[in-house]
C-alpha positions as CSV (number, residue, x, y, z in Angstrom):
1,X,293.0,103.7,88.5
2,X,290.0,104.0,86.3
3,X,289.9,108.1,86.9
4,X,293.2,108.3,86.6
5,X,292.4,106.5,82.8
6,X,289.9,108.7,82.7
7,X,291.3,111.7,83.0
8,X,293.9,110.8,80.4
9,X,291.3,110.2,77.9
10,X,289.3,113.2,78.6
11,X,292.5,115.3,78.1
12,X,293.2,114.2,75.0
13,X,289.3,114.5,73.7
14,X,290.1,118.9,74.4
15,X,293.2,119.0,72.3
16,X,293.6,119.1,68.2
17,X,296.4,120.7,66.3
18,X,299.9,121.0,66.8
19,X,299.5,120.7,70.5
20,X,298.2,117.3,70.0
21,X,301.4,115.9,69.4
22,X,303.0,117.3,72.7
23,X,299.9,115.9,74.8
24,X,300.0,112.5,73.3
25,X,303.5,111.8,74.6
26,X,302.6,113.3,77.6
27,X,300.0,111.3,78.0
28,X,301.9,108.2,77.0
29,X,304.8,109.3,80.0
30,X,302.1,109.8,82.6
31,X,300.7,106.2,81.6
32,X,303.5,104.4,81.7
33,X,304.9,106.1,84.9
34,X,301.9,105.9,86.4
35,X,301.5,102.1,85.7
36,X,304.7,101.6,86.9
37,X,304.0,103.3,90.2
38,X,301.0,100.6,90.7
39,X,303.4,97.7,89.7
40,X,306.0,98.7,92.3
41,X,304.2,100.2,95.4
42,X,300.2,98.6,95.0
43,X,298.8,102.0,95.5
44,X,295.0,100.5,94.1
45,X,293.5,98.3,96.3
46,X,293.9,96.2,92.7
47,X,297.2,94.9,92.7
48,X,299.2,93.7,89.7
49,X,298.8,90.3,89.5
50,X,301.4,87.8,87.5
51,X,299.4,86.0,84.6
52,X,300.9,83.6,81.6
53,X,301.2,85.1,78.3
54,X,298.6,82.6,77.7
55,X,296.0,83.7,79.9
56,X,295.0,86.5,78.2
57,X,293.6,86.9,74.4
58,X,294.7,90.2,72.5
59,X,291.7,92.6,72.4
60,X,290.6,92.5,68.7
61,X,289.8,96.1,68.7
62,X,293.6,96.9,69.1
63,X,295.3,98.5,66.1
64,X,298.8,97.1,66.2
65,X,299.5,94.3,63.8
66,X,300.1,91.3,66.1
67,X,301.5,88.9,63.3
68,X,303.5,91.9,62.7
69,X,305.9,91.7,66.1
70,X,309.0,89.5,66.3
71,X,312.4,88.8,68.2
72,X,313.7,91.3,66.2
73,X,311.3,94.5,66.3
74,X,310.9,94.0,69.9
75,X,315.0,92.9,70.6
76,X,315.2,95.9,73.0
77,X,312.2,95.2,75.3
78,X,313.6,91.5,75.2
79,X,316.7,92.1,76.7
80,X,315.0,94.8,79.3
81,X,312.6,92.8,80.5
82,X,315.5,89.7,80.8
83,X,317.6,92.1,82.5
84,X,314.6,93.2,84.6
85,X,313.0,89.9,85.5
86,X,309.8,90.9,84.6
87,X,307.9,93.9,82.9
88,X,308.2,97.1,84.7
89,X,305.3,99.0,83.3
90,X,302.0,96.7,83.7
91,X,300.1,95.5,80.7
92,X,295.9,96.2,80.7
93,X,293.9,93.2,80.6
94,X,290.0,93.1,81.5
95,X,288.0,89.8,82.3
96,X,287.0,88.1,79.2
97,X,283.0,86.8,79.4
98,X,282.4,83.7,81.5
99,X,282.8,80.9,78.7
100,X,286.0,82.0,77.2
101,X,288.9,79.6,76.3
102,X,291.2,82.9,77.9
103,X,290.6,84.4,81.5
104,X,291.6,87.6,80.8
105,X,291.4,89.9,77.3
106,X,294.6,92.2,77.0
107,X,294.0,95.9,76.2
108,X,297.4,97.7,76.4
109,X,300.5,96.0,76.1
110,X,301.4,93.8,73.2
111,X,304.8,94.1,73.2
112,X,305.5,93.9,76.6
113,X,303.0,90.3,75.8
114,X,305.1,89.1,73.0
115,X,308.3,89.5,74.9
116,X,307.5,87.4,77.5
117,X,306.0,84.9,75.4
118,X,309.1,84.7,73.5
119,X,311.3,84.5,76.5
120,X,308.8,81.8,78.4
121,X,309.6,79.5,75.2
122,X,313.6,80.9,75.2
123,X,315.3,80.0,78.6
124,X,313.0,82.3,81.0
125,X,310.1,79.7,81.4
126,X,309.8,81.7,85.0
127,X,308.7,85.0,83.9
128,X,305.2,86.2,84.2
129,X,303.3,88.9,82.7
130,X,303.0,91.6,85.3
131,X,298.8,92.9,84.7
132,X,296.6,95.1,86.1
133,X,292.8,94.3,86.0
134,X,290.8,97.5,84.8
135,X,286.9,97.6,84.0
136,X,286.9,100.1,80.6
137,X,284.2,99.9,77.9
138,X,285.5,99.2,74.2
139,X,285.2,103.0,73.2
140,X,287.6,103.7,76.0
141,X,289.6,100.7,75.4
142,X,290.1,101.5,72.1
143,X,291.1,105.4,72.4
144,X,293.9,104.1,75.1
145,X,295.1,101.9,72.8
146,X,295.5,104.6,70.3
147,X,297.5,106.6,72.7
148,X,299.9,104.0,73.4
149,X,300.1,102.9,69.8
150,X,300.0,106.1,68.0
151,X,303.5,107.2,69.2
152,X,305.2,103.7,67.8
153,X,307.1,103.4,64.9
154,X,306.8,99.7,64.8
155,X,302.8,100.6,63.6
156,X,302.5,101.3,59.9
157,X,300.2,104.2,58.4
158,X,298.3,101.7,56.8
159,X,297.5,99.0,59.7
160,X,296.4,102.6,62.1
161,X,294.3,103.6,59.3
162,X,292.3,100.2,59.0
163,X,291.7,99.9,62.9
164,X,290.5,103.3,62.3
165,X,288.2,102.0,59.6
166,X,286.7,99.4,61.6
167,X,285.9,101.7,64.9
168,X,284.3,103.7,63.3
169,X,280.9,101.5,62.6
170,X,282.1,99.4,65.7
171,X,282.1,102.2,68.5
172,X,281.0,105.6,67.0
173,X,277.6,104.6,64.8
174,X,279.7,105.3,61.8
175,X,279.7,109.0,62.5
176,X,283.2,110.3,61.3
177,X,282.9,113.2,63.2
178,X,282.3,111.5,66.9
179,X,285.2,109.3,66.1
180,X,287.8,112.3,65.3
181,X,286.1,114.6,68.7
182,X,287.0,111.5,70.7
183,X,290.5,111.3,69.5
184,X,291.1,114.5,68.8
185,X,291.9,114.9,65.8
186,X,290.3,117.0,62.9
187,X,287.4,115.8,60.2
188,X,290.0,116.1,57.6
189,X,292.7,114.3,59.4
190,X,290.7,111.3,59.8
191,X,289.5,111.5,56.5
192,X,292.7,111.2,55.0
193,X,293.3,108.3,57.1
194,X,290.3,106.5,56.3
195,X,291.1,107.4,52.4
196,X,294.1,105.1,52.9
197,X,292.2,102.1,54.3
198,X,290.2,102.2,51.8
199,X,292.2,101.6,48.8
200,X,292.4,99.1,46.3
201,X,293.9,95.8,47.6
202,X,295.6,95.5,44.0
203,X,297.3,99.1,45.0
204,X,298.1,98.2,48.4
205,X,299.9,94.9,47.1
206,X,301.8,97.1,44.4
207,X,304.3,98.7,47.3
208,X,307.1,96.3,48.4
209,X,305.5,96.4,51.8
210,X,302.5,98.0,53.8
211,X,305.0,100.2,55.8
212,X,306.0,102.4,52.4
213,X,302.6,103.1,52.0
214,X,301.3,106.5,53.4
215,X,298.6,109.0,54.2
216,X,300.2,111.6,51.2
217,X,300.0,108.8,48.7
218,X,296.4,108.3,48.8
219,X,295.8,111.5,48.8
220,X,297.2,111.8,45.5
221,X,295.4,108.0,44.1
222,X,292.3,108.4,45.6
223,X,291.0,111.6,43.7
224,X,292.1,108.9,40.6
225,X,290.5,106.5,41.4
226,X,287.2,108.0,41.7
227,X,286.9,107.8,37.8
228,X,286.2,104.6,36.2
229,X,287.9,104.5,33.7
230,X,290.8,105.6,35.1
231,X,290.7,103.5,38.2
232,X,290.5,100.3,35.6
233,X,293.6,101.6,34.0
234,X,295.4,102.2,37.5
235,X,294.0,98.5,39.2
236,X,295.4,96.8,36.2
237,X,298.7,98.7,36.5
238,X,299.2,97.5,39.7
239,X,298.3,94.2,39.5
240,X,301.3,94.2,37.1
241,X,303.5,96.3,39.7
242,X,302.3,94.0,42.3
243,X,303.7,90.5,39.9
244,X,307.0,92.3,39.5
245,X,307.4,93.2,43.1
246,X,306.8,89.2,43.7
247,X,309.2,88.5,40.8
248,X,312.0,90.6,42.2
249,X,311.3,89.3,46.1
250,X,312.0,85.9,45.0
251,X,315.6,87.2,44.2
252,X,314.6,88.9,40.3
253,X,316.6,92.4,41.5
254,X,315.7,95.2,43.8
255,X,312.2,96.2,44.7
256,X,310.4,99.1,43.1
257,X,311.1,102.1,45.5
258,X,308.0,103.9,46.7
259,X,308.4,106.7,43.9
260,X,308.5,104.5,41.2
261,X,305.1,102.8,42.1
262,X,303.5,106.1,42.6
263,X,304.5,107.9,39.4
264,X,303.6,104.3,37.2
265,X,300.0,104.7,39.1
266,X,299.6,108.0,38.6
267,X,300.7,107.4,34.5
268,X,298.3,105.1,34.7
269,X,295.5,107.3,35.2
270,X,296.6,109.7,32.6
271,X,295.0,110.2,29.3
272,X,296.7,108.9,26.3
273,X,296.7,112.6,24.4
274,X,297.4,112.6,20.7
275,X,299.7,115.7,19.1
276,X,300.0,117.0,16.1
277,X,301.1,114.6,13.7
278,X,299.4,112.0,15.6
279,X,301.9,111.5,17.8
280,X,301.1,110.0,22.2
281,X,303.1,112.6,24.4
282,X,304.9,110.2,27.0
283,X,304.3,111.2,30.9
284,X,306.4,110.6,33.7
285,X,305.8,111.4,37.4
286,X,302.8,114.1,35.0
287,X,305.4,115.6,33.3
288,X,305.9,115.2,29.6
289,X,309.3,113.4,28.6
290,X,309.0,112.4,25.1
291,X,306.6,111.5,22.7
292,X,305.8,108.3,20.6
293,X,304.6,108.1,16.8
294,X,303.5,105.1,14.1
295,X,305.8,104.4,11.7
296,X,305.9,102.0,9.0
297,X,304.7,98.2,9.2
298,X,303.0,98.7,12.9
299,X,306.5,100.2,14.4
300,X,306.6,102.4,17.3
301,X,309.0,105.1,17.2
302,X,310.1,107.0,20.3
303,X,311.5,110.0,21.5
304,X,312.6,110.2,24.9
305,X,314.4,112.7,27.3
306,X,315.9,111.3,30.0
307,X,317.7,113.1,32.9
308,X,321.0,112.0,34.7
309,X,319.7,110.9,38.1
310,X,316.3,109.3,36.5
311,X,314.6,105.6,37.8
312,X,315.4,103.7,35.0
313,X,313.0,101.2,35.6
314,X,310.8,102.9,36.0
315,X,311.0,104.5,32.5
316,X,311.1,101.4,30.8
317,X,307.6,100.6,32.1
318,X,306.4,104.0,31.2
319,X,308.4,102.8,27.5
320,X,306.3,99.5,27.5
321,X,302.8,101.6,28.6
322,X,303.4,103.9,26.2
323,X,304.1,101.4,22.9
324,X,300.8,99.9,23.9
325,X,299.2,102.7,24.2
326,X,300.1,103.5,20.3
327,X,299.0,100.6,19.3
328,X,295.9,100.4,20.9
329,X,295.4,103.6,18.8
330,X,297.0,102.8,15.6
């Protein structure tokens, strides 16, 4: 069992690039089969044993978001395993240290976990977790992990790209470039993803949830928020984002779409520029849509052009930037 582990892992540390992608799910279908093979012929001398969703404490070095799973995400694998009378495909659990509140500490497998948790307290006190016993350090623990996780769509961008952040001190001596060999994937790639973890909290709390944020949009903030002054400008910005996101959840009208955060963000971080005349040019999205200009007794006069099929809401923040902006400079 553990070669056969093994060997997965030692695959995927060989491939990078576009083949990646094919030898992850590969590797995910020879896993799965493979575990179910154990569970229904005992070909290890270690069996699958039946355990309590309670026996065993979730592996804090796994990325998937446990508050994160519910009836609903995991409605499919509910009814399977009800159907089933059990889970097919074993979870991965290792003996916790003598001493532990929790025999067992579960590697691979939190849905299959949840499930029968949530059936145990919902008519099917009978079931058991079906679990195979496997000795595996936490670098290897980890890296399965990623294989089994990386493939699902219930796990955001941004909660892969912080248990990324935290393995890298934790098992590779905070060398990025061990950590990306191991999982195969390139310096850049994992850069990009660690880019993401690292951003603001204010910006993370600005998107309606953590699953519209992605890898492309830090890309664009973080070389932003490099600069001081224009990472003030884009943290305040968001904190006011993030209070009208809040506003509208409580039932204040529809949440910002991803686009519209981005593009106030980004305005954020541009310069204020001055015309001829004295006039602030007006940017949307970086593009120039207008301009703004002083008039008489402190007044802000504006000139706008605004297209057919353009966020509304999002220009009247840009509006409201903007007349502050002229005043600031008045």
């Amino acid at each position: 069992m553990a070669a056969f582990i093994r060997d997965i892992l030692a695959t995927l540390s060989r491939e990078t690039g576009p083949a990646r992608a094919a030898v992850e799910q590969a590797a995910l279908s020879r896993l799965d089969e493979r575990l179910t093979s154990f569970a229904d012929n005992a070909l290890d001398s270690r069996a699958p044993m039946l355990i309590r969703p309670g026996e065993c404490a979730v592996w804090d070095g796994n990325p998937r978001d446990q508050p994160g799973l519910n009836p609903d995400s995991c409605r499919s694998l509910i009814e399977s395993i009800a159907a089933e009378g059990g889970n097919r495909i074993p979870v991965l659990v290792r003996l916790n240290p003598e001493g532990s509140e929790q025999p067992f500490q579960l590697l691979v497998g939190s849905r299959r976990r949840f499930a029968i948790d949530w059936l145990n307290h919902n008519g099917r006190p009978e079931l058991r977790l079906n679990a195979l016993v496997v000795d595996m350090s936490d670098e290897e623990a980890f890296r399965l992990a990623d294989i089994e996780n990386r493939e699902r769509a219930d796990i955001c961008e941004l909660d892969r790209a912080r248990s990324y952040q935290g393995a890298v001190d934790r098992f590779y001596g905070g060398v990025q470039s061990r950590m990306a060999e191991a999982l195969g994937l390139s310096n850049s790639q994992l850069s990009r993803l660690l880019a993401l973890a690292q951003l603001p909290e204010e910006v993370i709390l600005a998107f309606a949830t953590k699953e519209e944020l992605k890898v492309r949009y830090s890309e664009l903030l973080t070389p932003l928020l490099r600069r001081p002054e224009q990472r003030a400008a884009m943290i305040a910005e968001a904190r006011r984002i993030g209070e009208e996101q809040q506003a509208c959840a409580a039932g204040d009208g529809p949440m910002l779409p991803p686009a519209a955060v981005l593009a106030r963000l980004r305005d954020a971080a541009a310069p204020r520029v001055r015309e001829g005349g004295g006039d602030i040019a007006i940017l949307s999205c970086g593009e120039r849509i207008g301009r703004a200009r002083l008039g008489k007794g402190g007044t802000v006069l504006l000139d706008l052009s605004i297209a057919g099929d353009a966020e509304l809401d999002m220009l009247l923040a840009t509006a409201r930037d903007t007349i502050l902006a002229a005043r600031a400079l008045a």
